[in-house]
Biotite code that builds the C-alpha atoms (Angstrom):
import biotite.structure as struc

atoms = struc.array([
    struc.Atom([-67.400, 18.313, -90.776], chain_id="A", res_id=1, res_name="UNK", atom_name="CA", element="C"),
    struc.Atom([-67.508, 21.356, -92.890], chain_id="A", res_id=2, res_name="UNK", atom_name="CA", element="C"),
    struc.Atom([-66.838, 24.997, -90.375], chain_id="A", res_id=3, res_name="UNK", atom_name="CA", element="C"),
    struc.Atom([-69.563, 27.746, -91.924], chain_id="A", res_id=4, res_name="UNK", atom_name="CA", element="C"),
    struc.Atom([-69.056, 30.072, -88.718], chain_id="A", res_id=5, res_name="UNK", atom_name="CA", element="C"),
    struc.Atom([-66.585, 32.703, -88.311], chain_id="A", res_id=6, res_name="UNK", atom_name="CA", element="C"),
    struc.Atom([-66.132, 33.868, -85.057], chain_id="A", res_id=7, res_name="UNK", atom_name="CA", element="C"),
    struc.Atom([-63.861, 36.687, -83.928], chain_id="A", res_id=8, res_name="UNK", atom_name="CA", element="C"),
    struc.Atom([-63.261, 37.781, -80.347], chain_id="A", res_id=9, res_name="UNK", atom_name="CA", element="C"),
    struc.Atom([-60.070, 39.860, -78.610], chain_id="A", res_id=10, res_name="UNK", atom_name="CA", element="C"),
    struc.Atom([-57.670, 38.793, -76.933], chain_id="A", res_id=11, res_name="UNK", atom_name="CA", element="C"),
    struc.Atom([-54.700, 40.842, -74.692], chain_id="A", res_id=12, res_name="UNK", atom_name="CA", element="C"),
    struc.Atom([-50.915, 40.404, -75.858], chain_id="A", res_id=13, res_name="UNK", atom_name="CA", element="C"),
    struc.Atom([-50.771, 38.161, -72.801], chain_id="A", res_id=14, res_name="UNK", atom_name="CA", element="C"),
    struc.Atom([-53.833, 36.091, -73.727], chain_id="A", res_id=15, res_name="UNK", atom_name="CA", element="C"),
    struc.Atom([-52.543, 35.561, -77.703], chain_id="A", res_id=16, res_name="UNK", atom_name="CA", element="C"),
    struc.Atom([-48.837, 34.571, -76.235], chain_id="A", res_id=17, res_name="UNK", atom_name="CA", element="C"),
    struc.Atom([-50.040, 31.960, -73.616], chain_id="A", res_id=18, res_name="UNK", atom_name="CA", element="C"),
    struc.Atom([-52.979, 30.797, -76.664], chain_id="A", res_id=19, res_name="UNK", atom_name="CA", element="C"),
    struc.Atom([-50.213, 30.368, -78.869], chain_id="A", res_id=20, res_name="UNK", atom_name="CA", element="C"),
    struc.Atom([-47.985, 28.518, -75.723], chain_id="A", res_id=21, res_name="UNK", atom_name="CA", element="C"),
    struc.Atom([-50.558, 26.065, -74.928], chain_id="A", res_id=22, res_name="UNK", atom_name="CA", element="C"),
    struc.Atom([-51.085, 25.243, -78.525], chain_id="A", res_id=23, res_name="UNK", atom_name="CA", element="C"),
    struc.Atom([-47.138, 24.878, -79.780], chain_id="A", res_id=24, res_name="UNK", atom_name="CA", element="C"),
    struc.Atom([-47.444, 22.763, -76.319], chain_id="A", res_id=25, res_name="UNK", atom_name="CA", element="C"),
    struc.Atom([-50.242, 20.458, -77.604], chain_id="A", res_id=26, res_name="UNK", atom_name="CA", element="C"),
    struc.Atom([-48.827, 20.162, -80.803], chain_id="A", res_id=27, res_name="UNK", atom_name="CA", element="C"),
    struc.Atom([-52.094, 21.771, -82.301], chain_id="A", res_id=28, res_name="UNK", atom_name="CA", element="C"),
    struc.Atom([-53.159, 24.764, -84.285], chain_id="A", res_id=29, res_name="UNK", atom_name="CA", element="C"),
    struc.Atom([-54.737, 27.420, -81.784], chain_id="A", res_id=30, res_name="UNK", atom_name="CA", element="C"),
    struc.Atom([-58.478, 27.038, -83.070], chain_id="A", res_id=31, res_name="UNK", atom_name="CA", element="C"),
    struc.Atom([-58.211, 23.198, -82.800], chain_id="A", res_id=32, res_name="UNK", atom_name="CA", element="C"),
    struc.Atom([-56.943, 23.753, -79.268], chain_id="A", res_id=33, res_name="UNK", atom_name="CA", element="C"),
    struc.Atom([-60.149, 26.623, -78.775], chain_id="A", res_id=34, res_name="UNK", atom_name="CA", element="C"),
    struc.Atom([-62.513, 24.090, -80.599], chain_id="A", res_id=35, res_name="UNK", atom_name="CA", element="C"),
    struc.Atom([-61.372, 21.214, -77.936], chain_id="A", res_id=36, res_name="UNK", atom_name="CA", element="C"),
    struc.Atom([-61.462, 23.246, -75.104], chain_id="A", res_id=37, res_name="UNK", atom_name="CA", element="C"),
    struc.Atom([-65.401, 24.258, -76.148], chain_id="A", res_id=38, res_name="UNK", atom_name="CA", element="C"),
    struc.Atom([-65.773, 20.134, -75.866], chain_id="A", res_id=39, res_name="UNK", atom_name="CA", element="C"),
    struc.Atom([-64.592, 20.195, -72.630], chain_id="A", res_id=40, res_name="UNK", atom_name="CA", element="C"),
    struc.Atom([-61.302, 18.791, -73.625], chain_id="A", res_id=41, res_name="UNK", atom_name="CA", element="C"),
    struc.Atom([-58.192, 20.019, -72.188], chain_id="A", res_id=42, res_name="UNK", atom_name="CA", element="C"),
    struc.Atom([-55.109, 18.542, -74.471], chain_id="A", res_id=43, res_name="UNK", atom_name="CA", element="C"),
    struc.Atom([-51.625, 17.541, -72.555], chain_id="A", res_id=44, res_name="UNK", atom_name="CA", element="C"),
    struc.Atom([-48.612, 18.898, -73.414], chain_id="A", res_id=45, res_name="UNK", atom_name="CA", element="C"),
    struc.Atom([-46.907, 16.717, -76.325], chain_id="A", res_id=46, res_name="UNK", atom_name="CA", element="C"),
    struc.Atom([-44.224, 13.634, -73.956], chain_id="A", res_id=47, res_name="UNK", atom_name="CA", element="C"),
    struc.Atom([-41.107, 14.866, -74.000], chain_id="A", res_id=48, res_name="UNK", atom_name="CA", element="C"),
    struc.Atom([-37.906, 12.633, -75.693], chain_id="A", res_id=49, res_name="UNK", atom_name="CA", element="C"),
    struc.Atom([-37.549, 11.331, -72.081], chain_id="A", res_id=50, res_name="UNK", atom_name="CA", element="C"),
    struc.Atom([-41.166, 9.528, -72.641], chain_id="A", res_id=51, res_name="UNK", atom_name="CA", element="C"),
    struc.Atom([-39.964, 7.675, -76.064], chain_id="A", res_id=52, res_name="UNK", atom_name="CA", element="C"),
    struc.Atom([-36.497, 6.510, -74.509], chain_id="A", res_id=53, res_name="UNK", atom_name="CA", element="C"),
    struc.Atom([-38.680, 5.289, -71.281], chain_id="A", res_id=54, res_name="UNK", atom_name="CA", element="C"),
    struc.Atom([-40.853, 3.510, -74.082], chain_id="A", res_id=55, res_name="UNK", atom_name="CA", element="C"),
    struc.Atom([-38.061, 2.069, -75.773], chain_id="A", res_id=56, res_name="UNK", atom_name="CA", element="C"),
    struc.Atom([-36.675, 0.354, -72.808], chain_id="A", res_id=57, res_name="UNK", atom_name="CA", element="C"),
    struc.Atom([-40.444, -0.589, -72.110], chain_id="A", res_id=58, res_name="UNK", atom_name="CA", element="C"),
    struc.Atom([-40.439, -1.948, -75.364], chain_id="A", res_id=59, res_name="UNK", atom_name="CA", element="C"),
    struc.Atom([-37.255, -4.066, -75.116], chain_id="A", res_id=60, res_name="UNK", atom_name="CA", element="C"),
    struc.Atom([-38.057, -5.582, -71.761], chain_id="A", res_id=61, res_name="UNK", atom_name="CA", element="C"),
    struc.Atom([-41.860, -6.537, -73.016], chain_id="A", res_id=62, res_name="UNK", atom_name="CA", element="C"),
    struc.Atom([-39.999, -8.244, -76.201], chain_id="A", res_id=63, res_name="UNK", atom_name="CA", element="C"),
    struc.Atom([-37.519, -10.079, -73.000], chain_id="A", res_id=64, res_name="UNK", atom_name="CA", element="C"),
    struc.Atom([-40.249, -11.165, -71.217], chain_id="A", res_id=65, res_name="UNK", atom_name="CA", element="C"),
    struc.Atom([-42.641, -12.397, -74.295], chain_id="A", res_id=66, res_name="UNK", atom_name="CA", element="C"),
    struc.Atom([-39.340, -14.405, -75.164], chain_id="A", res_id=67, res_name="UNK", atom_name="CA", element="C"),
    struc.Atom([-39.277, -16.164, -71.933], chain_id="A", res_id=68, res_name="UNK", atom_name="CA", element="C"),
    struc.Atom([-42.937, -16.889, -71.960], chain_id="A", res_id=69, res_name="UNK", atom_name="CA", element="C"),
    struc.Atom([-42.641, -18.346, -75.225], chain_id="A", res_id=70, res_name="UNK", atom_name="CA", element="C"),
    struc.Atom([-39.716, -20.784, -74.550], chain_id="A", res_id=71, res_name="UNK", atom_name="CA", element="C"),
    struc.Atom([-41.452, -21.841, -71.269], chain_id="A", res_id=72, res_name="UNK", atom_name="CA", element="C"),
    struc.Atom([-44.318, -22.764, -73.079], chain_id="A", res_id=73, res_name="UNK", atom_name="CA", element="C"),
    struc.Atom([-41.948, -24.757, -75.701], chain_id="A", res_id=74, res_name="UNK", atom_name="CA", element="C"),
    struc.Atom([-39.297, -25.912, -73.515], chain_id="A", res_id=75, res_name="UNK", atom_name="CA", element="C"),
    struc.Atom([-39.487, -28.314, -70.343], chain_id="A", res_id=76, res_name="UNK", atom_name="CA", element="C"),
    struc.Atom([-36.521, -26.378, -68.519], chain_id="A", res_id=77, res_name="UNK", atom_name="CA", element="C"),
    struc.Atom([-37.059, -22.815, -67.736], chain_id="A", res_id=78, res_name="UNK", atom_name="CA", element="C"),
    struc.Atom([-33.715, -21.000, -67.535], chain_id="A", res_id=79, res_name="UNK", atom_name="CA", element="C"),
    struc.Atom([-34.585, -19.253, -64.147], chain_id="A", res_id=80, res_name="UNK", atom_name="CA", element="C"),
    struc.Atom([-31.521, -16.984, -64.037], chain_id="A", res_id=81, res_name="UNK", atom_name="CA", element="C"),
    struc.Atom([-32.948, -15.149, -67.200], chain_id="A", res_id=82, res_name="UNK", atom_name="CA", element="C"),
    struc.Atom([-36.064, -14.993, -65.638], chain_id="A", res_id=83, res_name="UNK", atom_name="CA", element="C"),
    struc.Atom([-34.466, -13.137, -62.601], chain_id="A", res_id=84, res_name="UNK", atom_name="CA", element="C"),
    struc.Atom([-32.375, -11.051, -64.714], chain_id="A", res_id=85, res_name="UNK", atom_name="CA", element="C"),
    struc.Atom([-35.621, -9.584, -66.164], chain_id="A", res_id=86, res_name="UNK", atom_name="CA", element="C"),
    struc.Atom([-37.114, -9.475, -62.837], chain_id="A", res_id=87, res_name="UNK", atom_name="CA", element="C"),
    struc.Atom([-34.553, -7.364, -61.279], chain_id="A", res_id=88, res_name="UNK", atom_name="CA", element="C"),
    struc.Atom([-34.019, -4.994, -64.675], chain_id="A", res_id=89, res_name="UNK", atom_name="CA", element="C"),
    struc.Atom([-38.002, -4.748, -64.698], chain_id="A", res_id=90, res_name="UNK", atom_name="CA", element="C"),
    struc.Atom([-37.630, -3.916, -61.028], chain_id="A", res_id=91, res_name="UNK", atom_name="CA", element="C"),
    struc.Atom([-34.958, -1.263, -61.552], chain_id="A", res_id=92, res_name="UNK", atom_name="CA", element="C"),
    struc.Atom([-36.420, 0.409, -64.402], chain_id="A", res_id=93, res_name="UNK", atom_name="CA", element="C"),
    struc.Atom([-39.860, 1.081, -62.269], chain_id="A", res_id=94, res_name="UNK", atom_name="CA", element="C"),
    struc.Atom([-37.836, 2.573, -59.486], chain_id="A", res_id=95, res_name="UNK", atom_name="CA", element="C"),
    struc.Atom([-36.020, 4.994, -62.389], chain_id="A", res_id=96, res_name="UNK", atom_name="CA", element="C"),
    struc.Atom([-39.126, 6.307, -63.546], chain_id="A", res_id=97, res_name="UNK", atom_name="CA", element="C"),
    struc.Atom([-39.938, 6.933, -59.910], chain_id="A", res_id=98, res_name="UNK", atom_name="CA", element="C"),
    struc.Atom([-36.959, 8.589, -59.075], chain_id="A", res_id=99, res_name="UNK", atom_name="CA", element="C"),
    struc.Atom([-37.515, 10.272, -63.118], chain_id="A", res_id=100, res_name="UNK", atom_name="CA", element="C"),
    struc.Atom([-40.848, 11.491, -62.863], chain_id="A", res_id=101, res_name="UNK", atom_name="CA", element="C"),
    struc.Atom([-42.090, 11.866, -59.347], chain_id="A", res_id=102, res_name="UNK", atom_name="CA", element="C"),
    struc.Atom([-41.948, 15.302, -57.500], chain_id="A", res_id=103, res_name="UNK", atom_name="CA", element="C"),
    struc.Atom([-39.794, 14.614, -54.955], chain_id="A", res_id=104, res_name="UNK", atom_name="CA", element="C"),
    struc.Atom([-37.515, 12.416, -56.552], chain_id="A", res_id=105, res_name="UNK", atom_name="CA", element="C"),
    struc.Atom([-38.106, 9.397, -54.100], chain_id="A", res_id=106, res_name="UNK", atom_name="CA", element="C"),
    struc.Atom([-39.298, 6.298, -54.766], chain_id="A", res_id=107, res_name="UNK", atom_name="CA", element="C"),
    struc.Atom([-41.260, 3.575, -52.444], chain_id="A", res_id=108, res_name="UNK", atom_name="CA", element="C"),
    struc.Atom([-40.638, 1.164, -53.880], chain_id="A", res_id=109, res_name="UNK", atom_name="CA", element="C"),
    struc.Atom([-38.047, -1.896, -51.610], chain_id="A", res_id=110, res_name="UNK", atom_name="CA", element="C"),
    struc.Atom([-36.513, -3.315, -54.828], chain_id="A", res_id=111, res_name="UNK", atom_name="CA", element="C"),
    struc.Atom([-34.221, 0.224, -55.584], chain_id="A", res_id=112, res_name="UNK", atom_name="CA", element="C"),
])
């Protein structure tokens, strides 16, 4: 889509700072972060390196527990220790983010 308006408007030192905030926050130029909040779309902040290392453990349990699904569909014996193993890490690592990323710091859940 080809931009033919211009539009210029004033903003206080203040204003300009926290524009220029939100946007280095959203990873986005400051008129693509204008033109999405006209749309009625407020951007989030970019994750943090804490969200990629959660995803990469994420990542390497999901590849643990497609492995045991596909031996148990090629195997007659199910080893059920690995099975618990992942269980309990799975378990563990839902109580961290918890603990990680909740307000408080507490967790609910019984399994920490």
């Amino acid at each position: 889509m080809k931009r033919t308006i211009k539009k210029q408007f004033w903003l206080t030192k203040e204003e300009a700072q926290d524009l220029q905030k939100r946007a280095k926050k959203a990873c986005l130029h400051e008129s693509t972060l204008i033109r999405k909040l006209i749309a009625g779309y407020e951007p989030k902040e970019s994750p943090k390196e804490e969200f990629y290392d959660v995803m990469k453990e994420l990542h390497k349990i999901n590849d643990s527990l497609e492995m045991i699904a596909y031996r148990s569909g090629h195997l007659t014996e199910i080893d059920a220790m690995l099975i618990q193993h992942e269980i309990k890490r799975w378990h563990k690592f839902q109580a961290d983010m918890e603990r990680q990323f909740m307000s408080d710091g507490r967790s609910e859940l019984k399994w920490q």
